[in-house]
MARVOSE-923618 format. One line per 5 residues: number of its first residue (from 1); for each residue x, y, z of N, C-alpha, C, O. Coordinates in nm, 2 decimals. Layout:
! MARVOSE-923618
NUM	X,Y,Z,X,Y,Z,X,Y,Z,X,Y,Z; ... $
***
This chain:
! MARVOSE-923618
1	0.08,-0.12,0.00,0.00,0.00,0.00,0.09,0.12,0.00,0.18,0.15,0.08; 0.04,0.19,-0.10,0.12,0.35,-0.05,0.09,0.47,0.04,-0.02,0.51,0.06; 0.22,0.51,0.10,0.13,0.58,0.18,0.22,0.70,0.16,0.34,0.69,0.12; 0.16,0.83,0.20,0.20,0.99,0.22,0.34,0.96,0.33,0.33,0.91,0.43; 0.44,0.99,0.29,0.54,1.01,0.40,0.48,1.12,0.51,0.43,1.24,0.50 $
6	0.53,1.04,0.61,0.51,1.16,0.71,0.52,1.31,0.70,0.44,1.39,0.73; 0.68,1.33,0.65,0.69,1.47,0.67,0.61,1.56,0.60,0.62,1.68,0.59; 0.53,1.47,0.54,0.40,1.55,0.49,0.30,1.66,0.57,0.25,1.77,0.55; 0.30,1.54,0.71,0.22,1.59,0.82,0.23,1.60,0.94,0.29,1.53,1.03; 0.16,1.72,0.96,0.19,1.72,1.10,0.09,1.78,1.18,0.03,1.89,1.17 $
11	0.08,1.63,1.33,-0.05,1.68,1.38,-0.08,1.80,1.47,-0.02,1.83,1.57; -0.14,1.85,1.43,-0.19,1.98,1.52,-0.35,2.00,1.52,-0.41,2.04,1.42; -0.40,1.98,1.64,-0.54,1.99,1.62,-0.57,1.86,1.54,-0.52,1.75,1.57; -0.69,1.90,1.43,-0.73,1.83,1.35,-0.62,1.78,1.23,-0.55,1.88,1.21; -0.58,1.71,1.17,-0.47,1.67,1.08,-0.44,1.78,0.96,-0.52,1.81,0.87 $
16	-0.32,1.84,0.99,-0.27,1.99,0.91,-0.14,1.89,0.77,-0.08,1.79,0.78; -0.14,1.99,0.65,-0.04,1.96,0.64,0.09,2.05,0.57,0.08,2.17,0.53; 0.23,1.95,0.57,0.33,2.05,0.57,0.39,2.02,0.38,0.40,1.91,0.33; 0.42,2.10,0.34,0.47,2.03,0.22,0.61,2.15,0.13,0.63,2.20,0.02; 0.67,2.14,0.28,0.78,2.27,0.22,0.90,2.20,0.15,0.99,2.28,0.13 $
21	0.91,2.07,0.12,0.98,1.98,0.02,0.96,1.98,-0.05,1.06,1.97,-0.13; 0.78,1.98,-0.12,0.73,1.98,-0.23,0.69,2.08,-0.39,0.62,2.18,-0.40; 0.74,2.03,-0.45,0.72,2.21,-0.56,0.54,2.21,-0.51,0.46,2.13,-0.46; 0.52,2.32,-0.55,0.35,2.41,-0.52,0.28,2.38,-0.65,0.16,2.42,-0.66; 0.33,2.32,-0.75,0.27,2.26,-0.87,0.25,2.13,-0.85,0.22,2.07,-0.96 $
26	0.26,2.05,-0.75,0.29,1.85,-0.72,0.15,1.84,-0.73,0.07,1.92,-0.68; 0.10,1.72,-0.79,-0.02,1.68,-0.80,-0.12,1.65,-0.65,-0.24,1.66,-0.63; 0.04,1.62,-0.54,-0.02,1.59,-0.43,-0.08,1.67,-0.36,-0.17,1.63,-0.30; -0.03,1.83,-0.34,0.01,1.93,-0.29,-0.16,2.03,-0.33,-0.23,2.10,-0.26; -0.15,1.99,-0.46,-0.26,2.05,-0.54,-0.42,1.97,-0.47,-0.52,2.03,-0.45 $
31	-0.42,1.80,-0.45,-0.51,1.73,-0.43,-0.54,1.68,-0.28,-0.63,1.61,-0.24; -0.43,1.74,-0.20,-0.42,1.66,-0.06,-0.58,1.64,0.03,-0.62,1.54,0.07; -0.63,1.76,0.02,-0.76,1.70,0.07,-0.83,1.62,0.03,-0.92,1.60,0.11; -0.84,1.54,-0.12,-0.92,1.41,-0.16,-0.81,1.33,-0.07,-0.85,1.24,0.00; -0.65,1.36,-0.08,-0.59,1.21,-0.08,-0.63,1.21,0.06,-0.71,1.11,0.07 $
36	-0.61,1.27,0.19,-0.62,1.24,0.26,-0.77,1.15,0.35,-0.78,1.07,0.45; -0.86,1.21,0.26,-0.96,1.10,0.29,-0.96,0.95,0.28,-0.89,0.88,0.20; -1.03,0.89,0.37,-1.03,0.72,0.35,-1.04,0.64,0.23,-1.12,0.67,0.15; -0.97,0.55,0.23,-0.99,0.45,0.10,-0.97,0.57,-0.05,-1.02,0.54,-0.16; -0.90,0.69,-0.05,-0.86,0.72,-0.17,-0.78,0.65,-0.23,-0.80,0.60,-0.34 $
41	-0.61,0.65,-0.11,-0.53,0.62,-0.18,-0.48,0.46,-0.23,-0.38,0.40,-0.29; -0.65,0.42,-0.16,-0.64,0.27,-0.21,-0.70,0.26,-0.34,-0.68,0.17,-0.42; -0.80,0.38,-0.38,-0.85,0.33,-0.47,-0.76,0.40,-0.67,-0.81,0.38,-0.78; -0.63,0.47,-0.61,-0.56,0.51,-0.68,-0.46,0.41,-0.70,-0.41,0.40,-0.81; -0.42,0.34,-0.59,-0.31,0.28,-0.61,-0.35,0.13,-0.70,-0.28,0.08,-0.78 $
46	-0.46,0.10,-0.65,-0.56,-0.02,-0.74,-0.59,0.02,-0.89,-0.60,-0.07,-0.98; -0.61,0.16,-0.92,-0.64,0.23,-1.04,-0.47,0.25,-1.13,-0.45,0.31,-1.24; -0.41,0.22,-1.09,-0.21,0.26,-1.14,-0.21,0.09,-1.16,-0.17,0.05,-1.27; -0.24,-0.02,-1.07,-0.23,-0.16,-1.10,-0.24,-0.18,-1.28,-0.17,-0.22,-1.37; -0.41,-0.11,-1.25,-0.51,-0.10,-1.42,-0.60,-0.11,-1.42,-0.66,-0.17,-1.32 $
51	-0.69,-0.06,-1.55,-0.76,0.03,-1.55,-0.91,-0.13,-1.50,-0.90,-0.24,-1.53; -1.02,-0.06,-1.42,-1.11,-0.16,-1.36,-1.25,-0.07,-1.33,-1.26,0.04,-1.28; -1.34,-0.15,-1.36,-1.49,-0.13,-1.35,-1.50,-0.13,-1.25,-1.41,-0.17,-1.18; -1.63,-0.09,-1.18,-1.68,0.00,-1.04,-1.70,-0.18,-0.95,-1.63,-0.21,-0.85; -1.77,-0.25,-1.00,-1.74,-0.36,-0.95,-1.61,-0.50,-0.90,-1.59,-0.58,-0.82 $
56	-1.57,-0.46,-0.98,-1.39,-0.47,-0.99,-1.32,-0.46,-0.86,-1.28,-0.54,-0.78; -1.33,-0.31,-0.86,-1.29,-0.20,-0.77,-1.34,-0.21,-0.63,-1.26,-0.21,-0.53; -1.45,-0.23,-0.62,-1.55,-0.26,-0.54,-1.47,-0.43,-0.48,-1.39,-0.44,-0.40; -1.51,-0.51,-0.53,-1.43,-0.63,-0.47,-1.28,-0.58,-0.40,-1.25,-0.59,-0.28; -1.19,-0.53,-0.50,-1.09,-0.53,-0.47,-1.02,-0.44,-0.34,-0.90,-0.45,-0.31 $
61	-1.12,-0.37,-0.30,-1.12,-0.28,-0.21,-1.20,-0.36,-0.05,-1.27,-0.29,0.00; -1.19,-0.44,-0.01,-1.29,-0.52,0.10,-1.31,-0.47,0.17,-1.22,-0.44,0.24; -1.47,-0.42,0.22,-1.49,-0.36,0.36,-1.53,-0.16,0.30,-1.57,-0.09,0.40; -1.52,-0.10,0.17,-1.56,-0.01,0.09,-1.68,-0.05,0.08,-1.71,-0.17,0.05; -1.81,0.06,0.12,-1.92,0.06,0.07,-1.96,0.09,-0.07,-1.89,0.14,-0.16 $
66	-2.05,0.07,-0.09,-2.07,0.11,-0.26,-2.09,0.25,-0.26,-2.07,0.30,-0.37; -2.15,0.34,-0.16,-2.13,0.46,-0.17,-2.03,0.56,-0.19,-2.02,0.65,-0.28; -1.93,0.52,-0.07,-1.83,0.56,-0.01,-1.71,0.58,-0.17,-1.63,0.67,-0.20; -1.77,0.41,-0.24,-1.67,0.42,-0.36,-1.69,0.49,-0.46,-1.61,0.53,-0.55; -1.84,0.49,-0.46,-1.89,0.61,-0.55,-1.87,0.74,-0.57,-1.84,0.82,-0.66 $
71	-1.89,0.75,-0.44,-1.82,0.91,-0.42,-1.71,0.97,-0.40,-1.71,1.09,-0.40; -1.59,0.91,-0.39,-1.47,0.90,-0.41,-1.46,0.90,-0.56,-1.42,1.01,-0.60; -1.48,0.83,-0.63,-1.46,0.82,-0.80,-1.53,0.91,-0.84,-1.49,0.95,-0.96; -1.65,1.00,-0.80,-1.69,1.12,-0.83,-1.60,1.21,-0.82,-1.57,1.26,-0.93; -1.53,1.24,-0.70,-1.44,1.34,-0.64,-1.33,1.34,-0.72,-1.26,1.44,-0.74 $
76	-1.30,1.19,-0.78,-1.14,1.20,-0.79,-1.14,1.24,-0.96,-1.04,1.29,-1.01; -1.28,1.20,-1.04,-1.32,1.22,-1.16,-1.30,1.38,-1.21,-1.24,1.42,-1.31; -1.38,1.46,-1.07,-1.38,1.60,-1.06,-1.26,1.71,-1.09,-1.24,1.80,-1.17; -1.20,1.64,-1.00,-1.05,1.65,-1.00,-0.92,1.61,-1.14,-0.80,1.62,-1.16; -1.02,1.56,-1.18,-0.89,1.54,-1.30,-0.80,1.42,-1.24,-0.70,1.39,-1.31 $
81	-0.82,1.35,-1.14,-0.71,1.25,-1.16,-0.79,1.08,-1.21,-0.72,0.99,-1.26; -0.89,1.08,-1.20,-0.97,0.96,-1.25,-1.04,0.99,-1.39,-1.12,1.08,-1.39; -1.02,0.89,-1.54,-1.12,0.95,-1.66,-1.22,0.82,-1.59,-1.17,0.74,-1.51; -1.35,0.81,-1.65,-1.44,0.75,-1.67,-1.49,0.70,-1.81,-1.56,0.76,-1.89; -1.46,0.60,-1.83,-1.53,0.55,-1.97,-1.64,0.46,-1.99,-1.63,0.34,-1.95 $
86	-1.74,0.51,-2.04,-1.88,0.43,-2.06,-1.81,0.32,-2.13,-1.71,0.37,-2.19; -1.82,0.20,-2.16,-1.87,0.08,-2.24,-1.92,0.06,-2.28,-1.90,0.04,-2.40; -2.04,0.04,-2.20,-2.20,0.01,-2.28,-2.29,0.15,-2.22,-2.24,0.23,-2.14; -2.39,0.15,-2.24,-2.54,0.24,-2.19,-2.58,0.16,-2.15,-2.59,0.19,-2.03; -2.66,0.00,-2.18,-2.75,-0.05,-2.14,-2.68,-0.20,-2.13,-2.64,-0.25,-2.23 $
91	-2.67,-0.26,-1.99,-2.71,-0.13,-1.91,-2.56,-0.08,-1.88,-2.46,-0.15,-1.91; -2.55,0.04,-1.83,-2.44,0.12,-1.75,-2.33,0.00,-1.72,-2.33,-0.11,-1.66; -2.23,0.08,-1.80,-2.07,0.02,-1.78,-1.97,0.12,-1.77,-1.93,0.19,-1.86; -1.93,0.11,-1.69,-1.77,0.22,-1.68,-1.66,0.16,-1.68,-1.67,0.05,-1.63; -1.53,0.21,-1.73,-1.39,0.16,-1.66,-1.35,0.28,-1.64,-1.36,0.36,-1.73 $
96	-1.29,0.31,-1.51,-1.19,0.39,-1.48,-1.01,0.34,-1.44,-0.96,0.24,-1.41; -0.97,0.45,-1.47,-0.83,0.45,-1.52,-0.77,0.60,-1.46,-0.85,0.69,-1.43; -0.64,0.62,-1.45,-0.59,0.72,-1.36,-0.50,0.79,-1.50,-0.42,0.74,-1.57; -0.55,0.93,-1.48,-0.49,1.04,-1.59,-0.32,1.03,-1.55,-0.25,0.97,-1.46; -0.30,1.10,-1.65,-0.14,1.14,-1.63,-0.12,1.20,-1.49,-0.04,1.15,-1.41 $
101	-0.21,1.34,-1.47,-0.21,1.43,-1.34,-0.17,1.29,-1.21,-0.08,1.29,-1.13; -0.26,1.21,-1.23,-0.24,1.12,-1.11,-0.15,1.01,-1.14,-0.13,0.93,-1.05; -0.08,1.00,-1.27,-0.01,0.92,-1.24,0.14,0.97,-1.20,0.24,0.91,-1.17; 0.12,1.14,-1.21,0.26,1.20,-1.17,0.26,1.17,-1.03,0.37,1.15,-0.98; 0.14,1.17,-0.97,0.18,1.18,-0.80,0.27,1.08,-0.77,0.34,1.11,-0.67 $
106	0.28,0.94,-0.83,0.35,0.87,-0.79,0.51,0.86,-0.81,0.59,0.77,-0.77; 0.56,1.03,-0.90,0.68,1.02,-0.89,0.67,1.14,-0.84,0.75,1.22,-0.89; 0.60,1.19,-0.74,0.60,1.32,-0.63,0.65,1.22,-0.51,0.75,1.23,-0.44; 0.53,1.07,-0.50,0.55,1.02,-0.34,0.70,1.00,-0.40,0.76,1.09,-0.35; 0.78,0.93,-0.49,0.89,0.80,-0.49,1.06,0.98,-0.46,1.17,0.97,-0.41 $
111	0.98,1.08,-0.50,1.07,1.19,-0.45,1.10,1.23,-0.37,1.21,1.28,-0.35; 0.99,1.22,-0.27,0.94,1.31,-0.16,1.04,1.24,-0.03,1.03,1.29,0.08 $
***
């Protein structure tokens, strides 16, 4: 699993964070409040494996609600780091897959 290095963060109060290592253009730096929510950076680091349908994802993630994952892949859609591709219409098929934007973050964490 990947995780934010620490010196990312530092607790104070509610979880703050620090990122005077990181250029102010890092995909991380720019998105930290999705990453630091639950089950993001599981469902990014599962989406870098390759590219997998909402059910897929959903298994692959154990103990993720179906909301929880919905709305994360909304957020992360939002955001520019997840595309969404229909398959079919009928009924409803997606695959998601992680943009370039998100696949830089992983040579912001292998820097940092």
């Amino acid at each position: 699993m990947f995780l934010i290095p620490l010196t990312l963060l530092i607790p104070f109060g509610k979880w703050s964070h620090r990122v005077d290592n990181m250029h102010p253009d890092c995909p991380i730096v720019l998105n930290f409040d999705v990453l630091e929510k639950r089950w993001t950076v599981r469902i990014i680091r599962n989406l870098h494996r390759h590219p997998s349908q909402f059910n897929e994802l959903k298994h692959a993630l154990r103990g993720i609600t179906q909301g929880v994952l919905s709305s994360r892949l909304r957020e992360l859609e939002k955001r520019g780091l997840v595309n969404r591709h229909i398959l079919r219409k009928r009924p409803l098929s997606s695959r998601y897959s992680l943009t370039p934007v998100a696949r830089g973050m992983f040579r912001c964490w292998k820097n940092a």
